[in-house]
Structure formats: structure tokens, C-alpha cells
FIMARDREN-95972 format. One record per residue (C-alpha): x, y, z; residue number from 0; residue in one letter. Coordinates in steps of 0.25 Angstrom, whole numbers, m for minus. Layout:
<atoms>
{px = X	py = Y	pz = Z	resi = NUM	resn = a} $
...
</atoms>
This chain:
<atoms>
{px = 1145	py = 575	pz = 406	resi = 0	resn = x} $
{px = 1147	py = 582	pz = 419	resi = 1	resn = x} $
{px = 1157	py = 584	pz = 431	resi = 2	resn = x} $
{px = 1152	py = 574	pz = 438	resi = 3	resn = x} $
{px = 1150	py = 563	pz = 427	resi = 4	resn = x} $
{px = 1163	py = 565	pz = 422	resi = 5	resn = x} $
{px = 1171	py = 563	pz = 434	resi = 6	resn = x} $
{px = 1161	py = 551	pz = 436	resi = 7	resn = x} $
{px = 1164	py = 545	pz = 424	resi = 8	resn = x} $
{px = 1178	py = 547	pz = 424	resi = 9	resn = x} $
{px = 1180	py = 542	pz = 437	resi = 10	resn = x} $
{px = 1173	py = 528	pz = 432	resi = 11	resn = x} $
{px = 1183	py = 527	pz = 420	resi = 12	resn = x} $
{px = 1194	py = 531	pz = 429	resi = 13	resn = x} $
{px = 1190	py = 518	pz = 437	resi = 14	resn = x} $
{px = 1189	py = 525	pz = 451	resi = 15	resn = x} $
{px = 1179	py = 523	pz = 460	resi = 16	resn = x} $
{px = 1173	py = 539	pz = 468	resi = 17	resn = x} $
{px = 1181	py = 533	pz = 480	resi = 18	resn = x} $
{px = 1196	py = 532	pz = 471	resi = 19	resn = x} $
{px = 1192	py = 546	pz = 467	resi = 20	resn = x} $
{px = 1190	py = 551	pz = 481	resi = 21	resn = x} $
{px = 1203	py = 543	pz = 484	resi = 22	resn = x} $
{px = 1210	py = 552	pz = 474	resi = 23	resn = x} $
{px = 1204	py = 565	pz = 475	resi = 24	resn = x} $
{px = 1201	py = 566	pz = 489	resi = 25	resn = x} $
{px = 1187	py = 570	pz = 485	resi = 26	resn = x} $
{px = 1177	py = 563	pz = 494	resi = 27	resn = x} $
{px = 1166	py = 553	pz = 487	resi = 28	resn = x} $
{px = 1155	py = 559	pz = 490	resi = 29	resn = x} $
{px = 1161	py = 572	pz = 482	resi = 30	resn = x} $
{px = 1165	py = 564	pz = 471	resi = 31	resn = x} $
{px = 1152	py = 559	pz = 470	resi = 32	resn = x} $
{px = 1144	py = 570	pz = 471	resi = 33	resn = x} $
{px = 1153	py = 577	pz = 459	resi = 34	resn = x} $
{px = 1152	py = 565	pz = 451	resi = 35	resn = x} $
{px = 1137	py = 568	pz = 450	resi = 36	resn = x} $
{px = 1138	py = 581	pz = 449	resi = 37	resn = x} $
{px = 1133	py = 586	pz = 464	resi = 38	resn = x} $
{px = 1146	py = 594	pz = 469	resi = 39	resn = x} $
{px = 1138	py = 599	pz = 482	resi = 40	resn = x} $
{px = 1149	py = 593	pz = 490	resi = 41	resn = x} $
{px = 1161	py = 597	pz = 484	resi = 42	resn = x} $
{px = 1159	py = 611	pz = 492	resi = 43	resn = x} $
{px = 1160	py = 621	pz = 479	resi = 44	resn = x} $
{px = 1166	py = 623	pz = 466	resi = 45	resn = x} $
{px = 1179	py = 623	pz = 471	resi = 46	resn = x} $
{px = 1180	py = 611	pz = 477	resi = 47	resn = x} $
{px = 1171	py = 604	pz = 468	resi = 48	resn = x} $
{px = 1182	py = 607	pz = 455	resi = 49	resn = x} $
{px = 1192	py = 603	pz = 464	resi = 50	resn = x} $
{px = 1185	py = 589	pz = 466	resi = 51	resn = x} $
{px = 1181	py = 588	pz = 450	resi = 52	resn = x} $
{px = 1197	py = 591	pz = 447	resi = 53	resn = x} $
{px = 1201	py = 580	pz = 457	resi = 54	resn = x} $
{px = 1191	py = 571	pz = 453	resi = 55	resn = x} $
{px = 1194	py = 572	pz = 439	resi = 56	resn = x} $
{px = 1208	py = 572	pz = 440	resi = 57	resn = x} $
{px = 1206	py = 557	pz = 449	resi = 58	resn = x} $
{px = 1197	py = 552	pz = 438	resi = 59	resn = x} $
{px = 1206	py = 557	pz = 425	resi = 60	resn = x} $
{px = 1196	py = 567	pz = 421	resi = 61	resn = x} $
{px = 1202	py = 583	pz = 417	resi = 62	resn = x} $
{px = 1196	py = 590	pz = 427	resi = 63	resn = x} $
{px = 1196	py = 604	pz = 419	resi = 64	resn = x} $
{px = 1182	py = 601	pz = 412	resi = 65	resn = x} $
{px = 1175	py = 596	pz = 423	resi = 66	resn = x} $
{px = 1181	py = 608	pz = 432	resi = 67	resn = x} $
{px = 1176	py = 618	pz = 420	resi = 68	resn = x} $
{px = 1163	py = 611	pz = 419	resi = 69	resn = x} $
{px = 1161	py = 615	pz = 435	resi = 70	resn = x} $
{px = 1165	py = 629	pz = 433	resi = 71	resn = x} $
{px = 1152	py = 631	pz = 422	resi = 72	resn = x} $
{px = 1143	py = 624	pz = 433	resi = 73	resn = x} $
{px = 1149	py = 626	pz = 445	resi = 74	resn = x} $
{px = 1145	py = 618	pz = 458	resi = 75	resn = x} $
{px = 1136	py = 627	pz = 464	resi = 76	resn = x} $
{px = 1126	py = 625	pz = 451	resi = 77	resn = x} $
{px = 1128	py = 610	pz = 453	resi = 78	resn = x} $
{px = 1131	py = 605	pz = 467	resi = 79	resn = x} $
{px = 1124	py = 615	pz = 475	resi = 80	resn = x} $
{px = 1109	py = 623	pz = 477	resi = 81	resn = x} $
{px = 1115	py = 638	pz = 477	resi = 82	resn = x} $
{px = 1101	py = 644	pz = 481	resi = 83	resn = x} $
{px = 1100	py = 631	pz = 493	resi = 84	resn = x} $
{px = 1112	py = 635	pz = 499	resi = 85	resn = x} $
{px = 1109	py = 650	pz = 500	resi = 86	resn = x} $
{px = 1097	py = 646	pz = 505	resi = 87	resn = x} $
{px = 1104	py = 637	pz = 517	resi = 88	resn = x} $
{px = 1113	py = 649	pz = 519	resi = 89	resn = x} $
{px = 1102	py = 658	pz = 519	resi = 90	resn = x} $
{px = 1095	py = 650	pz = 529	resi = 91	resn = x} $
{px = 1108	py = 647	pz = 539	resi = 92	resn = x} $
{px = 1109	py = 662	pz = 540	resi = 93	resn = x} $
{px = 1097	py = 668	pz = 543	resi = 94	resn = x} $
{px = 1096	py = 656	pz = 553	resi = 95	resn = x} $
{px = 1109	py = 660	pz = 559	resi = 96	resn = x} $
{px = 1103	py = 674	pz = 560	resi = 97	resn = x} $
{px = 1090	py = 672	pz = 566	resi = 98	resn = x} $
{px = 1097	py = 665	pz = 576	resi = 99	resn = x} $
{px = 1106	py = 677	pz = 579	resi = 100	resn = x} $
{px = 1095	py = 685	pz = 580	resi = 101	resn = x} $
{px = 1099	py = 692	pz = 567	resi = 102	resn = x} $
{px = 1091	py = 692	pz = 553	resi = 103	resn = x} $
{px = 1098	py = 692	pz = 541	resi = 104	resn = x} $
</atoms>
């Protein structure tokens, strides 16, 4: 089962809605959600996102430790986020900002 399924399936036996776990963790809904399916794009990096499973899990009764693990061998960048689309953004934003400074890069 993974992260996101998990801390889904435990939130249901735990009786609490998305909102009661925002309530607890401060985690927004719309960031718990995304993590309950997996999508970590808005959690901002790895680092935030294991602080977001930790709290979550901990809200829900789940032990943080696997799930927390279980990012670590498939990081967020691999799941939430097109590596190759953002350098390609990046890319883009800085030979903009070049040309218009009548540089090239």
C-alpha cells in the first residue's frame, strides 16, 4: 500500500474527516489531499513533505517511521514533480531575462 493510501485509510478508521486532520496538523486540505494520493507537488520538497506525512500520521495513529523510510527510497521529486519540465521552465525564464538585458547565456 503506499504513503498516500496508508495515511488515507488510516485517517478513515481513525473516524476524521481531511478537515479534523488539517485542524490537528496545520497542514492545509488541499496538501493533505494531494498526499493521500500520492501527488506531493505542493508540499514544496522532500523536506516538508516528511514533515507533512510525520504530522499526519501521528494525527491519524499511524507510526510515521515506515512511511517516512518508504519516501526516502522514492523521494518526491520522482513522484510529485517532472525534473526535466522544471529545468526546462528554468531554462526558459533565464535566457528570457537575458535577451531582455541584451545579454545571451
Amino acid at each position: 500500500m503506499s504513503i498516500g493510501a496508508t495515511l488515507a485509510a488510516a485517517r478513515r478508521r481513525a473516524g476524521l474527516t481531511v478537515s479534523d486532520v488539517s485542524q490537528r496538523t496545520r497542514v492545509t486540505e488541499p496538501i493533505i489531499r494531494g498526499i493521500e494520493q500520492d501527488d506531493y507537488a505542493a508540499c514544496g520538497g522532500d523536506f516538508y513533505a516528511r514533515g507533512h506525512i510525520r504530522a499526519i500520521a501521528r494525527a491519524v495513529g499511524e507510526d510515521p517511521v515506515p512511511l517516512i523510510d518508504e519516501l526516502i527510497v522514492h523521494p518526491v521529486g520522482s513522484a510529485g514533480c517532472d525534473v526535466d519540465d522544471v529545468a526546462e521552465r528554468v531554462a526558459a525564464i533565464w535566457s528570457s531575462k537575458a535577451t531582455s538585458e541584451g545579454r545571451s547565456r
